[in-house]
C-alpha beads as a LAMMPS data file, in Angstrom:
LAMMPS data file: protein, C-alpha beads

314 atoms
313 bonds

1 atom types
1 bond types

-500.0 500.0 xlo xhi
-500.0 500.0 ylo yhi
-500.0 500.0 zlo zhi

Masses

1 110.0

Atoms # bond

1 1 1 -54.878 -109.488 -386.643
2 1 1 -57.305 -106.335 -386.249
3 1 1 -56.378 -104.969 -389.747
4 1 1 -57.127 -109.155 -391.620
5 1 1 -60.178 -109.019 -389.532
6 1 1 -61.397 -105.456 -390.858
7 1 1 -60.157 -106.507 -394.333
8 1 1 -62.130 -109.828 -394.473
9 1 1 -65.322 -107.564 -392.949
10 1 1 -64.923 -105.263 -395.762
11 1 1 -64.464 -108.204 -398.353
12 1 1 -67.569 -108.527 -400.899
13 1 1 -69.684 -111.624 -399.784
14 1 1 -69.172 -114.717 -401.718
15 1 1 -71.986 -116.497 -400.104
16 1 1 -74.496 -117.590 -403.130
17 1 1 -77.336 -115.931 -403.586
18 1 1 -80.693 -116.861 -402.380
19 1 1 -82.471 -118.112 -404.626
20 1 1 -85.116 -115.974 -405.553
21 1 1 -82.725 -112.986 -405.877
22 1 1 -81.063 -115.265 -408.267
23 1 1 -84.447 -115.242 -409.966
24 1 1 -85.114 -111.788 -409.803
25 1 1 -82.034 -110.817 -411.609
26 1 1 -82.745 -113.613 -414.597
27 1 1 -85.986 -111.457 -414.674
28 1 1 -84.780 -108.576 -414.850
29 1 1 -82.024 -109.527 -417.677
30 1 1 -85.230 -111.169 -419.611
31 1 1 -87.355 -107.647 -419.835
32 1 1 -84.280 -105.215 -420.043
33 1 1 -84.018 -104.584 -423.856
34 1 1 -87.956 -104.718 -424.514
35 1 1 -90.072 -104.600 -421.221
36 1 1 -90.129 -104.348 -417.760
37 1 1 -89.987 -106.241 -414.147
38 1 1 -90.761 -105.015 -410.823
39 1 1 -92.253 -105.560 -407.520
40 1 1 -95.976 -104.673 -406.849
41 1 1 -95.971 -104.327 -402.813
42 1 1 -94.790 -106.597 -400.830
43 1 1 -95.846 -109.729 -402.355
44 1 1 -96.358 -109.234 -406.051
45 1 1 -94.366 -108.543 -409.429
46 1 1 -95.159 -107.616 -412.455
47 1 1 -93.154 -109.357 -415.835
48 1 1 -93.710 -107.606 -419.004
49 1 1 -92.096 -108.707 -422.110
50 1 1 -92.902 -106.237 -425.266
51 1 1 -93.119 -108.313 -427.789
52 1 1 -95.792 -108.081 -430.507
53 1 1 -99.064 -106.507 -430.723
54 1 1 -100.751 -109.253 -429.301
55 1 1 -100.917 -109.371 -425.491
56 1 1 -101.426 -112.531 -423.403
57 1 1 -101.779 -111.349 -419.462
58 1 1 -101.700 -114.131 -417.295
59 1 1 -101.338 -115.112 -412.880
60 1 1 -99.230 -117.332 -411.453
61 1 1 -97.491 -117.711 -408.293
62 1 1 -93.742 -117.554 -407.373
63 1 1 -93.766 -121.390 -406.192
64 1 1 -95.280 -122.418 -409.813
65 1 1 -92.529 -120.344 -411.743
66 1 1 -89.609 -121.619 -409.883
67 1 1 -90.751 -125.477 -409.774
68 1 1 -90.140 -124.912 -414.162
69 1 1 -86.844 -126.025 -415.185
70 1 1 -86.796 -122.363 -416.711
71 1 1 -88.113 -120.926 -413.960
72 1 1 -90.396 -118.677 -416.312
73 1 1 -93.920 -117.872 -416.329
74 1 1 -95.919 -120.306 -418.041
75 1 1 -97.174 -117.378 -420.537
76 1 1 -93.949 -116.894 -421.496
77 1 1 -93.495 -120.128 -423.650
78 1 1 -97.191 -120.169 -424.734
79 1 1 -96.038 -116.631 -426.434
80 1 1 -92.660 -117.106 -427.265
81 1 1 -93.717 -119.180 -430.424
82 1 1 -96.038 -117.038 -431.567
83 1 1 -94.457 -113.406 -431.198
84 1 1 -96.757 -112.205 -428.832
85 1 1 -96.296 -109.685 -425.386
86 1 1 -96.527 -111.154 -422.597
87 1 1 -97.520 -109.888 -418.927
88 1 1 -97.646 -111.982 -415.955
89 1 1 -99.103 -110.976 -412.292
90 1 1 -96.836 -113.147 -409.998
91 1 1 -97.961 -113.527 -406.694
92 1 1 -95.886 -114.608 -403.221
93 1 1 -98.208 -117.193 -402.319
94 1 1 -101.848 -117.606 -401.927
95 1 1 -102.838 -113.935 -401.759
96 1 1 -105.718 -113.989 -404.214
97 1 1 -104.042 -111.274 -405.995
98 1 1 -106.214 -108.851 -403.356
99 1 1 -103.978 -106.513 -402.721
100 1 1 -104.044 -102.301 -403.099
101 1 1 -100.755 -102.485 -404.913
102 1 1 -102.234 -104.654 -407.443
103 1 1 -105.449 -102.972 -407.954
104 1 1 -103.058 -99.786 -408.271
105 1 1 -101.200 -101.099 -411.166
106 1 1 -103.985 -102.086 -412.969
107 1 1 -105.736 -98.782 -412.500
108 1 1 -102.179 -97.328 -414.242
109 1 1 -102.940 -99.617 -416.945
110 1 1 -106.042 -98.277 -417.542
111 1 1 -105.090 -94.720 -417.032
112 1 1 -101.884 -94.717 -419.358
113 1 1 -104.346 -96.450 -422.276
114 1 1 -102.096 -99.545 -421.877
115 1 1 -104.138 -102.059 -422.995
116 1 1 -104.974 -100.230 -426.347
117 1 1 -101.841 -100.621 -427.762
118 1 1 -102.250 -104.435 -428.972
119 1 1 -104.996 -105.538 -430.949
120 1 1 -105.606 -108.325 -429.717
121 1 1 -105.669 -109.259 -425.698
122 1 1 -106.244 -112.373 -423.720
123 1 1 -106.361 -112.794 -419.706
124 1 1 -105.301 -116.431 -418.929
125 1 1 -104.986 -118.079 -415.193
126 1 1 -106.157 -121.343 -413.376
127 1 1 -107.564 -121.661 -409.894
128 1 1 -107.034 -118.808 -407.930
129 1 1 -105.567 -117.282 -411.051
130 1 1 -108.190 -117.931 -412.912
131 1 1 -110.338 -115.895 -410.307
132 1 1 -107.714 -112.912 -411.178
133 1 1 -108.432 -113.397 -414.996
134 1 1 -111.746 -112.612 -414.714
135 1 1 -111.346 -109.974 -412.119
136 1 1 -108.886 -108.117 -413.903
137 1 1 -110.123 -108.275 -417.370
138 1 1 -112.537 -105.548 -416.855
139 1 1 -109.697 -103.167 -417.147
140 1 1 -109.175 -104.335 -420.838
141 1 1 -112.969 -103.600 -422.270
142 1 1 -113.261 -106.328 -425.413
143 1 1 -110.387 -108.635 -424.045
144 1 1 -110.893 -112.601 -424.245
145 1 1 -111.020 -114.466 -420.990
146 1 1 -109.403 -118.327 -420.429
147 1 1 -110.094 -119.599 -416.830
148 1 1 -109.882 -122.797 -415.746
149 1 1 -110.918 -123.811 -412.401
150 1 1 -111.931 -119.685 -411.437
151 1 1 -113.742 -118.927 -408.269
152 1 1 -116.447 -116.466 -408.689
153 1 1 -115.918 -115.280 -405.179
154 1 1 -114.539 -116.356 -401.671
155 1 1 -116.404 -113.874 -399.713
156 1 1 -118.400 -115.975 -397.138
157 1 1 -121.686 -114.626 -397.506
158 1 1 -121.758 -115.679 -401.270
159 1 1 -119.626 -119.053 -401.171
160 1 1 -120.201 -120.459 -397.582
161 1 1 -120.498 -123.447 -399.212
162 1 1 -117.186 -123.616 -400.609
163 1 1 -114.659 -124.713 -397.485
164 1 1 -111.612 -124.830 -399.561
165 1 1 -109.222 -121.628 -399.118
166 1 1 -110.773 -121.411 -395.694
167 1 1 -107.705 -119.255 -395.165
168 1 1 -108.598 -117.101 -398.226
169 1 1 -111.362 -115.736 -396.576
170 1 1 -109.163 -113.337 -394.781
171 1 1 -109.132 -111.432 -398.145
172 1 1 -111.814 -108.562 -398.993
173 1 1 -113.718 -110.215 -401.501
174 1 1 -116.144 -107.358 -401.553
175 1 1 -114.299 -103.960 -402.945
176 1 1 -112.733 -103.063 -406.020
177 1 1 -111.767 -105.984 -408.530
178 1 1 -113.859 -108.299 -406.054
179 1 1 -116.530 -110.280 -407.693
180 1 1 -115.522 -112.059 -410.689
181 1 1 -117.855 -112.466 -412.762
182 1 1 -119.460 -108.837 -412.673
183 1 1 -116.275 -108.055 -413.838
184 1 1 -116.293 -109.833 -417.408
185 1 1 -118.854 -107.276 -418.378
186 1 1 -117.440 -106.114 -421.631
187 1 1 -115.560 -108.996 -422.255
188 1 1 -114.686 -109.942 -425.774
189 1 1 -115.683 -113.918 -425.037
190 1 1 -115.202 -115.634 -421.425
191 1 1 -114.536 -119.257 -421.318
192 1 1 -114.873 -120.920 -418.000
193 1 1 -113.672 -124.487 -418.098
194 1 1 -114.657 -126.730 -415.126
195 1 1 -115.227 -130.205 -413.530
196 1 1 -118.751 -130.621 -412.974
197 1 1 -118.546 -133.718 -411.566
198 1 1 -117.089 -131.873 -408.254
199 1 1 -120.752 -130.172 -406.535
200 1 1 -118.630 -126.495 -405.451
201 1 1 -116.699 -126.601 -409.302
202 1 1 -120.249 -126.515 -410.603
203 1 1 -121.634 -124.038 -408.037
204 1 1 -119.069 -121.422 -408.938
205 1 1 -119.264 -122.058 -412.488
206 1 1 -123.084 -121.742 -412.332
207 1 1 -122.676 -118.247 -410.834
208 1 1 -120.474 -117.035 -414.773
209 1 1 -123.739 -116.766 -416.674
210 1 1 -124.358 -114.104 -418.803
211 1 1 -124.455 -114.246 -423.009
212 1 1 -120.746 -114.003 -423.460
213 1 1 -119.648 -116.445 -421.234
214 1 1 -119.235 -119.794 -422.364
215 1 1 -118.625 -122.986 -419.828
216 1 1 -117.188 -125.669 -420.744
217 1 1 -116.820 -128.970 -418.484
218 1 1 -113.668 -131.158 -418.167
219 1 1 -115.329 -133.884 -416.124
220 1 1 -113.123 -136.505 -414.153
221 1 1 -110.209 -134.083 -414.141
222 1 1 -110.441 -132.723 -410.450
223 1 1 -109.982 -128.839 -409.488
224 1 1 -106.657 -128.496 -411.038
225 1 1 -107.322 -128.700 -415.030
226 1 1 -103.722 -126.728 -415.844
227 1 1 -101.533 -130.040 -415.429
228 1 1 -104.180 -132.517 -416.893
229 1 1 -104.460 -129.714 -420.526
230 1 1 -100.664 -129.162 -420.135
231 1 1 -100.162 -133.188 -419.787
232 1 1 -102.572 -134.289 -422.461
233 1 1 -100.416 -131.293 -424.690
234 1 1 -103.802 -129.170 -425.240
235 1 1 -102.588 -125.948 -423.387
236 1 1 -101.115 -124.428 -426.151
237 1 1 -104.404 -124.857 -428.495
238 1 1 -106.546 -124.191 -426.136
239 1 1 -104.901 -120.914 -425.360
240 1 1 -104.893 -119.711 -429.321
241 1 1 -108.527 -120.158 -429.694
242 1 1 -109.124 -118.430 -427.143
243 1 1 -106.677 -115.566 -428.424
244 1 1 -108.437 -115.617 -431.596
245 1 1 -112.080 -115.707 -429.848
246 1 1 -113.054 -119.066 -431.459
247 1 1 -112.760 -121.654 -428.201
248 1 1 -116.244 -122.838 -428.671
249 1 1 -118.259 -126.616 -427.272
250 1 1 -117.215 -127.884 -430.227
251 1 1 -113.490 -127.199 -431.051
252 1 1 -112.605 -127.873 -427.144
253 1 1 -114.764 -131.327 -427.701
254 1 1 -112.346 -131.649 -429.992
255 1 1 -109.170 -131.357 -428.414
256 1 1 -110.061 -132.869 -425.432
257 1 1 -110.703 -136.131 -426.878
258 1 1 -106.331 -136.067 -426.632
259 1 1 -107.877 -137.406 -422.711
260 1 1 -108.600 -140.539 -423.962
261 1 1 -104.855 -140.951 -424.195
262 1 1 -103.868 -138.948 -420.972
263 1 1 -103.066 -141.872 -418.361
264 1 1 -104.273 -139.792 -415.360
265 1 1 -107.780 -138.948 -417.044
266 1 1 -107.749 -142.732 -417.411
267 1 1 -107.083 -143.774 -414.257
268 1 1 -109.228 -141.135 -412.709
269 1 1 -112.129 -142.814 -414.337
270 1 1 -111.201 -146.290 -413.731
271 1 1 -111.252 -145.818 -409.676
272 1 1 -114.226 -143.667 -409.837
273 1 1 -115.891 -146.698 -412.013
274 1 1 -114.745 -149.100 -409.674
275 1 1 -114.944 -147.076 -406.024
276 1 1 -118.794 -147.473 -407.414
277 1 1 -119.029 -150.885 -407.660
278 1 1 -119.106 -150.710 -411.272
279 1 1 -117.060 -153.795 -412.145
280 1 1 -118.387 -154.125 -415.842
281 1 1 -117.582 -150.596 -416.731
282 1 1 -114.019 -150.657 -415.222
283 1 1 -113.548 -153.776 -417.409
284 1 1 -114.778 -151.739 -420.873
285 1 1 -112.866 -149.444 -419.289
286 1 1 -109.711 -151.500 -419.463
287 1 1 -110.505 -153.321 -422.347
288 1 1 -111.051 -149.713 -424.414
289 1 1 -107.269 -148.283 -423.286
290 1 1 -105.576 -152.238 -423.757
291 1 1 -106.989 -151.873 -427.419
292 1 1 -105.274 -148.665 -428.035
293 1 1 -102.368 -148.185 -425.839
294 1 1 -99.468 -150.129 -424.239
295 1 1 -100.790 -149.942 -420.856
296 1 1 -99.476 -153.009 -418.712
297 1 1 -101.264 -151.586 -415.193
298 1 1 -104.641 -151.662 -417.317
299 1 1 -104.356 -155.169 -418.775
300 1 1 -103.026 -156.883 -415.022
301 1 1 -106.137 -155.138 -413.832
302 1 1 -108.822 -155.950 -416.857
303 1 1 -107.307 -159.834 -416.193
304 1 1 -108.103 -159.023 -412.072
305 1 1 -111.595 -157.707 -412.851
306 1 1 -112.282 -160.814 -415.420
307 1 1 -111.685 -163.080 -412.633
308 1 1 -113.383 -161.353 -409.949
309 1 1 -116.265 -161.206 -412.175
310 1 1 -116.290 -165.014 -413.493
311 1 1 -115.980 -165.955 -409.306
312 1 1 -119.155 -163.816 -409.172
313 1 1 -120.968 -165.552 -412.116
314 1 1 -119.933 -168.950 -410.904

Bonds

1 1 1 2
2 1 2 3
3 1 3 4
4 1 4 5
5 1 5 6
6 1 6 7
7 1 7 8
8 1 8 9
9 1 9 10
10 1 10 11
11 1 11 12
12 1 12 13
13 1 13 14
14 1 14 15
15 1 15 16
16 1 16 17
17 1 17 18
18 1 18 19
19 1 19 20
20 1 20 21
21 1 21 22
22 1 22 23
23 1 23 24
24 1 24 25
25 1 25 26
26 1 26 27
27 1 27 28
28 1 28 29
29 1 29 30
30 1 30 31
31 1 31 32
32 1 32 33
33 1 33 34
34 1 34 35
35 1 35 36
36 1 36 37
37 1 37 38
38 1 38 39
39 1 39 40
40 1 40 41
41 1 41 42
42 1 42 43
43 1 43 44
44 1 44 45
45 1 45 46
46 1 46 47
47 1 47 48
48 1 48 49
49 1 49 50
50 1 50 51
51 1 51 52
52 1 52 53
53 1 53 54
54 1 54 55
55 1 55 56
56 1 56 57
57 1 57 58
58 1 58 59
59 1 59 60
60 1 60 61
61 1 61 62
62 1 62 63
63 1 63 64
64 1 64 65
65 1 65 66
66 1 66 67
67 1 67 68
68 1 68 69
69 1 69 70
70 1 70 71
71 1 71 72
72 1 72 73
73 1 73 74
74 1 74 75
75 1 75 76
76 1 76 77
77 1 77 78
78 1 78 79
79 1 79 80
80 1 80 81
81 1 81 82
82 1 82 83
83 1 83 84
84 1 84 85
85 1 85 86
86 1 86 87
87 1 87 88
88 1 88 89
89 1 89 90
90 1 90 91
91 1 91 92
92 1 92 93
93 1 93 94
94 1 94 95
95 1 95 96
96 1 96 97
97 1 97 98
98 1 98 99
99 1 99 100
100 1 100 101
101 1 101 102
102 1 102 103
103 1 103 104
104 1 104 105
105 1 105 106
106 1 106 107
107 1 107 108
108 1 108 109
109 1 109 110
110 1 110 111
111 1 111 112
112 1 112 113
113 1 113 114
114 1 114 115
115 1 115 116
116 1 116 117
117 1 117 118
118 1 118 119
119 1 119 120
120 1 120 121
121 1 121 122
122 1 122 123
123 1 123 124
124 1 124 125
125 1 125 126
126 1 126 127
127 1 127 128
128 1 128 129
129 1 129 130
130 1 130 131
131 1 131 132
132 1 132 133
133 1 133 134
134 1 134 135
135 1 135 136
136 1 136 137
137 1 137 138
138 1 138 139
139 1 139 140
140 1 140 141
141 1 141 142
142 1 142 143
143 1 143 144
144 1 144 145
145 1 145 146
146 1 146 147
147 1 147 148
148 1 148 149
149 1 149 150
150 1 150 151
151 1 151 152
152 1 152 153
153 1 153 154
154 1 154 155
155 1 155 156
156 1 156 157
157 1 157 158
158 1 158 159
159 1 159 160
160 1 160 161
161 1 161 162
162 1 162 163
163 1 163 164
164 1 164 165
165 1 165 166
166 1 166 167
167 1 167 168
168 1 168 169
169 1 169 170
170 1 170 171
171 1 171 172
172 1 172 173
173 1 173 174
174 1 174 175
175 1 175 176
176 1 176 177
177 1 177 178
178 1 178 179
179 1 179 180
180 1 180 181
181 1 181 182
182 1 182 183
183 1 183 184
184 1 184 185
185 1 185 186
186 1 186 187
187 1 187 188
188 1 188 189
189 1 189 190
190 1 190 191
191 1 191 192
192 1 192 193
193 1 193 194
194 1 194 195
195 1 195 196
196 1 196 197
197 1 197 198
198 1 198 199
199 1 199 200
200 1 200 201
201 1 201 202
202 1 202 203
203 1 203 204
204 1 204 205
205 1 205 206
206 1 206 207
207 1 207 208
208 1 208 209
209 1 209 210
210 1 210 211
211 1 211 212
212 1 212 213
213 1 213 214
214 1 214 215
215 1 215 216
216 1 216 217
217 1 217 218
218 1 218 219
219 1 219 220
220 1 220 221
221 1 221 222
222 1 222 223
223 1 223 224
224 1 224 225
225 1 225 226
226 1 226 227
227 1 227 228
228 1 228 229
229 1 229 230
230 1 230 231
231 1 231 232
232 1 232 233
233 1 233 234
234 1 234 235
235 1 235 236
236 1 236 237
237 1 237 238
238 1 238 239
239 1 239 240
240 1 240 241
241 1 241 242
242 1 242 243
243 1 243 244
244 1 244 245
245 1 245 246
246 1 246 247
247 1 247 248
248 1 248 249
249 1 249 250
250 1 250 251
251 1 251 252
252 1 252 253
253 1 253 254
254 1 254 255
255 1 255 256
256 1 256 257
257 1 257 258
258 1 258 259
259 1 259 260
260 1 260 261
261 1 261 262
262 1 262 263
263 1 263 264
264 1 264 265
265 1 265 266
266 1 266 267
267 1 267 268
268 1 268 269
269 1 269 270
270 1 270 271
271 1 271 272
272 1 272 273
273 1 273 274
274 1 274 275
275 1 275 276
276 1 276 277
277 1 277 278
278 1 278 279
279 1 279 280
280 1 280 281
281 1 281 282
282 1 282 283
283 1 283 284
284 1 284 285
285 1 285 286
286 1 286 287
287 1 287 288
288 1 288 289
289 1 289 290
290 1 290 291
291 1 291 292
292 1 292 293
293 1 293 294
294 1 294 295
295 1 295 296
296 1 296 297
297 1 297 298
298 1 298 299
299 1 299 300
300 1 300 301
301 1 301 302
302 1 302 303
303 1 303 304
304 1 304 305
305 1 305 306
306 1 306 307
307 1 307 308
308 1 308 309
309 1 309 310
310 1 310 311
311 1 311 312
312 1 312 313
313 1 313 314
C-alpha cells in the first residue's frame, strides 16, 4: 500500500489547468515564432506580435481578453487584417496601469529605440485604457493617439469631482507617466472621443486641449463608447484613420451616423426623451426608426405614446 501511495504521489497531475495558465500558454504559442509574451510584475503582461512595420499598442485588462470567444486582445483582430504588429499592455484588474514594472518596460522601449522600428505607430485604449494611451504615448514622439472615454487624471486634487474609481485613487497619479494629457506632447494627432452629455466625461475631456488634440463627442452613448463603436461595426474604421492620422469632425460624423441603426444608441435616446417628459420627441423618435428598421419594441411603443398623447389632447 505504501509503495501505490508513493507511486500515485509521484504521478504527473491530471487535474486541468486553471484557466488562465491555460491562457498563458495559448499566448505564449501565439508570439513564439515572431514576438514575445511575458509578465510585467505582478499584475501585468506584455503581448507582442511582430508583424509588419506598422505598430498598433493598445490596454486592456485580463477580464476583457478572456470574456472573447478567442480570448485575444482586441488589437489583435483589428491588426490581423491589415498586417500590422501588435502590442498589448494587459493588466490584472483595475490597476490603472500605475505600476514601476510598467513604467520600467516602457522606459526599455525607449532605451532599446523600439518604437523606431515601424513607421507608423498608434496607441489605442478605452476608459482606464484610454488614460494609459495617452500616458504612454509620450514614449513614442510622433505616434497617433485613439482614446475613448480617457481620464486625464484620478489624482484627487485635480479630479475631486470625479467619484467614479473612488478606489483608483489609491494609485500615484502624480509621478512618472502620471498626467495624461501633458504626456501627448509630441504626439503625431490625439483624438479624444467622449460623451458630453455626462458633466465629469466633459470635464476630463475639457482638460486634452492643446493644437493637436482633437475631441470628438459621441453623445447618448454613456462612459463606455468601446461596445457601442464595436456594436454599431465602426471600431475597425475608426481605428485606421486614426493609424493613418486622418480621424477628423468630419470623417467620424461620418461613420457614426451607422448609430442611427445601433438599437442601444436608439433606445438610449428614446428613455432620455421620454424620462424628460418629452412625449412628442419620443414619438418622432419612434416614428424615425419604424420608417427604417424592423423594430417591433419601437412601433408597440410609438402606438403607446399616440394614445397617451390623444388622452392628453382630448
Amino acid at each position: 500500500m505504501i509503495e501505490t501511495a508513493e507511486k500515485t504521489a509521484l504521478a504527473p497531475s491530471t487535474d486541468p489547468l486553471p484557466a488562465r495558465d491555460v491562457w498563458e500558454q495559448k499566448m505564449d504559442r501565439a508570439t513564439e515564432e515572431s514576438g514575445y509574451f511575458h509578465s510585467l510584475g505582478d499584475a501585468h503582461w506584455a503581448y507582442f506580435a511582430d508583424e509588419g512595420t506598422t505598430l498598433l499598442v493598445s490596454f486592456e485588462t485580463i477580464d476583457e481578453v478572456l470574456a472573447r470567444p478567442d480570448q485575444m486582445p482586441l488589437a489583435d483582430s483589428l491588426a490581423r487584417a491589415h498586417g500590422w504588429s501588435v502590442l498589448t499592455i494587459i493588466a490584472d484588474g483595475a490597476t490603472w496601469f500605475r505600476d514601476s514594472a510598467v513604467y520600467a518596460f516602457f522606459d526599455r522601449q525607449v532605451d532599446d529605440a523600439f518604437f523606431e522600428d515601424f513607421d507608423q505607430v498608434l496607441f489605442y485604449g478605452a476608459g482606464m485604457s484610454g488614460y494609459a494611451a495617452c500616458a504612454y504615448a509620450v514614449t513614442a514622439p510622433g505616434a497617433q493617439v485613439l482614446a475613448l472615454n480617457p481620464r486625464a487624471t484620478l489624482e484627487p486634487a485635480q479630479s475631486r469631482w470625479d467619484k467614479r474609481d473612488m478606489a483608483a485613487r489609491k494609485f500615484d497619479f502624480t509621478s512618472r507617466y502620471g498626467y495624461a494629457p501633458d504626456m501627448l506632447e509630441g504626439a503625431g494627432q490625439a483624438v479624444v472621443i467622449h460623451d458630453p452629455t455626462i458633466p465629469v466625461e466633459a470635464m476630463h475631456a475639457s482638460l486634452f486641449r492643446a493644437p493637436y488634440i482633437t475631441r470628438l463627442s459621441a453623445r447618448h452613448m454613456g462612459d463606455t463608447l468601446e461596445p457601442a463603436l464595436i456594436g454599431s461595426g465602426i471600431l475597425p474604421a475608426l481605428v485606421d484613420q486614426a493609424m493613418a492620422g486622418s480621424l477628423t469632425e468630419h470623417s467620424f460624423a461620418a461613420l457614426w451616423r451607422a448609430r442611427r441603426n445601433y438599437s442601444p444608441y436608439l433606445r438610449a435616446i428614446l428613455a432620455k426623451a421620454e424620462g424628460a417628459g418629452r412625449t412628442r420627441q419620443a414619438m418622432m423618435i419612434c416614428r424615425s426608426v419604424t420608417e427604417r428598421l424592423h423594430a417591433p419594441s419601437f412601433a408597440r411603443r410609438l402606438a403607446k405614446l399616440t394614445d397617451r398623447m390623444t388622452s392628453a389632447e382630448a
